[in-house]
Backbone as JSON, one array per atom type, in Angstrom:
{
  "sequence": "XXXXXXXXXXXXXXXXXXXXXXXXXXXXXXXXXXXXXXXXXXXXXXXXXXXXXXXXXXXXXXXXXXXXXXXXXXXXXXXXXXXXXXXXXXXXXXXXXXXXX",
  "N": [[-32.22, -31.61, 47.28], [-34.34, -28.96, 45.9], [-34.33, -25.51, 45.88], [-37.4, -23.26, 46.38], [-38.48, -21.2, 43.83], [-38.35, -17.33, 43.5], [-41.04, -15.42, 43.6], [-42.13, -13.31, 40.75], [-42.55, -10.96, 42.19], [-41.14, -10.95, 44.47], [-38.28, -10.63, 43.84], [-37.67, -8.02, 42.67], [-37.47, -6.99, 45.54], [-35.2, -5.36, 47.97], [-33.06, -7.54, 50.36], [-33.02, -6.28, 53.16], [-29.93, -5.88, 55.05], [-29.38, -6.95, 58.69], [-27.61, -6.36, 61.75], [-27.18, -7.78, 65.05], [-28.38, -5.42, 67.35], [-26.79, -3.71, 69.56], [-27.5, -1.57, 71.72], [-30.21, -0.98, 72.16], [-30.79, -4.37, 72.37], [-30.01, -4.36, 75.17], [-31.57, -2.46, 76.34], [-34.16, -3.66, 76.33], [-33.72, -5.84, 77.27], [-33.27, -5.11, 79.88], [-35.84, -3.55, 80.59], [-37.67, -5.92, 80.41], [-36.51, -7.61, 82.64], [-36.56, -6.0, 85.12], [-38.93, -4.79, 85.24], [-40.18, -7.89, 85.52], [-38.7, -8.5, 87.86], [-39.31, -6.09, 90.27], [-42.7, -5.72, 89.85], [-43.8, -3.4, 90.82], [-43.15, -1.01, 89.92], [-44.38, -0.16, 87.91], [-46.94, 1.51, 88.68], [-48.93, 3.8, 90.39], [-48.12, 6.38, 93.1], [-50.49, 5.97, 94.78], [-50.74, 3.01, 94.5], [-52.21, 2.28, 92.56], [-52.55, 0.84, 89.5], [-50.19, 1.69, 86.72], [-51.58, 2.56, 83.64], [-50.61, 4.33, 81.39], [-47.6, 4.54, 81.69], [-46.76, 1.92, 81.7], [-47.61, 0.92, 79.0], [-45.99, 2.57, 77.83], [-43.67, 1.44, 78.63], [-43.34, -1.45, 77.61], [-43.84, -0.79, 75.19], [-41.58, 0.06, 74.37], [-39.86, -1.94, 75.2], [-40.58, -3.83, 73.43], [-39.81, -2.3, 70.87], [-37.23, -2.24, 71.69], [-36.75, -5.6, 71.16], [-37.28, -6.69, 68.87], [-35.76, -4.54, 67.6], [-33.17, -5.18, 68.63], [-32.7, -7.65, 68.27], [-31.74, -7.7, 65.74], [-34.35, -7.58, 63.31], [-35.62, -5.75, 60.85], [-38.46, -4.57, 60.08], [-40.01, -4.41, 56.98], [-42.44, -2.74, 56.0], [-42.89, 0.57, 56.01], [-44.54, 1.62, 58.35], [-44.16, -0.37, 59.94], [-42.31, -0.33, 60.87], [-41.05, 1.96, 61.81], [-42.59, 1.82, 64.11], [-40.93, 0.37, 65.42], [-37.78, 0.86, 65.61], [-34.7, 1.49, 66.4], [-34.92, 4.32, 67.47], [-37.22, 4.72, 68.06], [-37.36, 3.19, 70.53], [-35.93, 4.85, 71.62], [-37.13, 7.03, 72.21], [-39.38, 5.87, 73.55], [-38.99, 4.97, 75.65], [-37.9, 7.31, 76.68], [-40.04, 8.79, 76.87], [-41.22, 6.73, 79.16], [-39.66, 7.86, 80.83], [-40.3, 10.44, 81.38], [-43.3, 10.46, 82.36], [-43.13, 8.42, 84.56], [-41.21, 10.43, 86.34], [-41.18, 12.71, 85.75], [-43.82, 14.02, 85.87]],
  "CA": [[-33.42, -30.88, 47.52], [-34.54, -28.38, 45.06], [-34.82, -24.94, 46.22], [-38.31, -22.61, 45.94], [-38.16, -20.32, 42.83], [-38.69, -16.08, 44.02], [-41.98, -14.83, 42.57], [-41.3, -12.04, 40.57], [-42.51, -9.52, 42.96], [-39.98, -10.59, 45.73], [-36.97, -10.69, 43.48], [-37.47, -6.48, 42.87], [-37.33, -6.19, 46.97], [-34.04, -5.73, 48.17], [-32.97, -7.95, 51.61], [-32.48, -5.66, 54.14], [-28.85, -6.72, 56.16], [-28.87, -6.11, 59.83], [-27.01, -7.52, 62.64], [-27.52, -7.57, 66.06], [-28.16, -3.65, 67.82], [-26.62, -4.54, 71.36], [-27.7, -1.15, 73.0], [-31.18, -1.59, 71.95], [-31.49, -5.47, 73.08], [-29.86, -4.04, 76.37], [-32.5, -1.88, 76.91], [-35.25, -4.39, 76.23], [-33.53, -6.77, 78.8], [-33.32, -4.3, 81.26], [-36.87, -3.33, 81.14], [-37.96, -7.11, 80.43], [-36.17, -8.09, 84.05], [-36.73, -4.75, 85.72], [-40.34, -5.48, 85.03], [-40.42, -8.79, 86.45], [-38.39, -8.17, 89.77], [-40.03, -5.28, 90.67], [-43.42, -4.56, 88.83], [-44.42, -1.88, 91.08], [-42.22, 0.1, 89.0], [-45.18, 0.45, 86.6], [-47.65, 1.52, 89.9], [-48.33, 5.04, 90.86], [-47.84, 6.37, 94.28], [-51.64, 5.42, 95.17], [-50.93, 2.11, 94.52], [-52.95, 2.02, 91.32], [-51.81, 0.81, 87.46], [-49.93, 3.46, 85.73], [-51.43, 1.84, 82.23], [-49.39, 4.62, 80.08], [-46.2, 3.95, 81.85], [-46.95, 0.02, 81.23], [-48.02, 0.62, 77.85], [-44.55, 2.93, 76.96], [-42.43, 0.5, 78.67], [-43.78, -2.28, 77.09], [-43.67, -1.04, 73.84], [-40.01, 0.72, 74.34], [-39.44, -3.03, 75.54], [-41.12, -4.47, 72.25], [-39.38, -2.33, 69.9], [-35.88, -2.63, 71.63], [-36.02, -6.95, 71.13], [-37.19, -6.26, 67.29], [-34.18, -3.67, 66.26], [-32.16, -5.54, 69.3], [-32.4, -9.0, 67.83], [-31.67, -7.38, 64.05], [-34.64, -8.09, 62.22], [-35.86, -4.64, 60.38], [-39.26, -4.75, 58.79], [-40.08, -3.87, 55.32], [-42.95, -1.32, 56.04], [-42.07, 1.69, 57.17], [-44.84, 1.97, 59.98], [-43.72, -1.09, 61.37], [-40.02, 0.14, 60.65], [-41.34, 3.46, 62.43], [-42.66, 1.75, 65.35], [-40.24, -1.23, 66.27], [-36.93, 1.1, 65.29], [-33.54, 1.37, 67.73], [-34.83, 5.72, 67.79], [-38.77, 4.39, 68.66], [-36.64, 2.85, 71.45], [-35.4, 5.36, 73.09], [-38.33, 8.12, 72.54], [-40.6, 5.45, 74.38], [-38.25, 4.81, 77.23], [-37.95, 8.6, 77.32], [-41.16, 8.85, 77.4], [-41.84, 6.73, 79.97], [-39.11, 7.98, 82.38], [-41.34, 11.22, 81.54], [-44.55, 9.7, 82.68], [-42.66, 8.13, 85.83], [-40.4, 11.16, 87.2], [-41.22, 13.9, 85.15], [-45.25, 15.07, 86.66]],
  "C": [[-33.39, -29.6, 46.7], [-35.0, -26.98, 45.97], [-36.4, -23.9, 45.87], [-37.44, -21.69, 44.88], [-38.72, -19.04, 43.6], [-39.97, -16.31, 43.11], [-40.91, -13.61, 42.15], [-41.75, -10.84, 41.16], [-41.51, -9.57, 44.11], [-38.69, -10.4, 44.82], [-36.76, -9.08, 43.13], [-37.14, -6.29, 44.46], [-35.59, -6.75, 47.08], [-33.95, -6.62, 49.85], [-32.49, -6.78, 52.6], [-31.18, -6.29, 55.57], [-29.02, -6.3, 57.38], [-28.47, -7.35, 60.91], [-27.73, -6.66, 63.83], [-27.25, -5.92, 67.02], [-28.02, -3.91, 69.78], [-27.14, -3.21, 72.68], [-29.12, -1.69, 72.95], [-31.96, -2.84, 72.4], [-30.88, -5.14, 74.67], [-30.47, -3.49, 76.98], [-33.71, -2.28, 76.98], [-34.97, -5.06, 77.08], [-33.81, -6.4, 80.06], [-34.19, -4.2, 81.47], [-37.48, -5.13, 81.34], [-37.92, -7.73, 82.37], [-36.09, -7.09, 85.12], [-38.4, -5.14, 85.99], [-40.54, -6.33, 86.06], [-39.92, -9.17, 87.31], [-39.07, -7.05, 90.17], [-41.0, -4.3, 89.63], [-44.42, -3.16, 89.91], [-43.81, -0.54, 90.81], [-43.23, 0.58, 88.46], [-46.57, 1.0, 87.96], [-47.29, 3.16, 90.13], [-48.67, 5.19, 92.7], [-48.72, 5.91, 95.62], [-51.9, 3.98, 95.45], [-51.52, 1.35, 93.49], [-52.41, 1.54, 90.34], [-51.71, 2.06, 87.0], [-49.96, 2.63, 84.62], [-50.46, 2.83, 81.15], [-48.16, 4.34, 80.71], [-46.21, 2.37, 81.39], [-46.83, 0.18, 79.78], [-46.24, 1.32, 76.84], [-43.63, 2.05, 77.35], [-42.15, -0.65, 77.75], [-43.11, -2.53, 75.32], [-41.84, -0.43, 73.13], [-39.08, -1.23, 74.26], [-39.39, -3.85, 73.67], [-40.28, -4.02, 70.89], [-37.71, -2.31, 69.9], [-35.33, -4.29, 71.25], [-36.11, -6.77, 69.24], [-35.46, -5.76, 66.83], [-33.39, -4.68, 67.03], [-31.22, -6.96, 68.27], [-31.61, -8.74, 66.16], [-32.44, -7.12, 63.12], [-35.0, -6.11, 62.41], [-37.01, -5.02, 59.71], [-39.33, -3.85, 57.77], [-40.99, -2.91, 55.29], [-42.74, -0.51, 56.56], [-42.87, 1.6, 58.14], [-44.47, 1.15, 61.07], [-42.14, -1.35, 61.5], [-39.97, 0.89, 61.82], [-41.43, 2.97, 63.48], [-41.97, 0.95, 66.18], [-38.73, -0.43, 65.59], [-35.88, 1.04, 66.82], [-34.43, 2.97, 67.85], [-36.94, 5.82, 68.78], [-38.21, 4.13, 70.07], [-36.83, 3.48, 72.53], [-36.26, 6.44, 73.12], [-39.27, 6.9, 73.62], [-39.97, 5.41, 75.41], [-38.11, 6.61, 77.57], [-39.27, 9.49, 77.83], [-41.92, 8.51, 78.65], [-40.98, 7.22, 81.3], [-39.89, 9.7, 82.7], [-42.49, 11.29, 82.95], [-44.32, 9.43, 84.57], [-42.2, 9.63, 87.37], [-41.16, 12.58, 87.21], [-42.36, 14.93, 85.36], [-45.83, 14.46, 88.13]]
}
């Protein structure tokens, strides 16, 4: 079997190496199954949807399986927003959100 030839605009990009970031997918698990045993975690004291706590967990969740799993994308904003340091500002964010007013 014959492999594809690069164009020549991918053969200038370099591969970016990364292995697996174990705190990172530990902190995506945690919220992942934190989540779905008890989602009145994301619930404020009224009883209501706390949508920004949902929405930072979520995405703290989203960008810890990204860096967790390894992959790294190639643009920076979606470098910027799915990084191991996006991570832990959104989880700090939302323990903010939660504890913090």
């Amino acid at each position: 079997m014959r492999t594809p030839e690069l164009a020549s605009d991918d053969a200038t990009v370099a591969p970016v190496h990364a292995s697996i970031h174990l705190p990172s997918l530990l902190v995506a698990l945690a919220i992942m199954l934190g989540g779905s045993i008890y989602p009145f975690l994301m619930m404020r004291a009224d009883g209501t949807a706390h949508h920004s706590l949902a929405l930072t967990l979520i995405w703290a969740m989203s960008a810890g399986m990204v860096r967790g799993v390894g992959f790294v994308p190639r643009a920076w904003a979606w470098r910027l927003l799915f990084s191991g340091w996006s991570c832990i500002a959104a989880l700090a964010v939302a323990g903010w959100l939660r504890w913090g007013y």
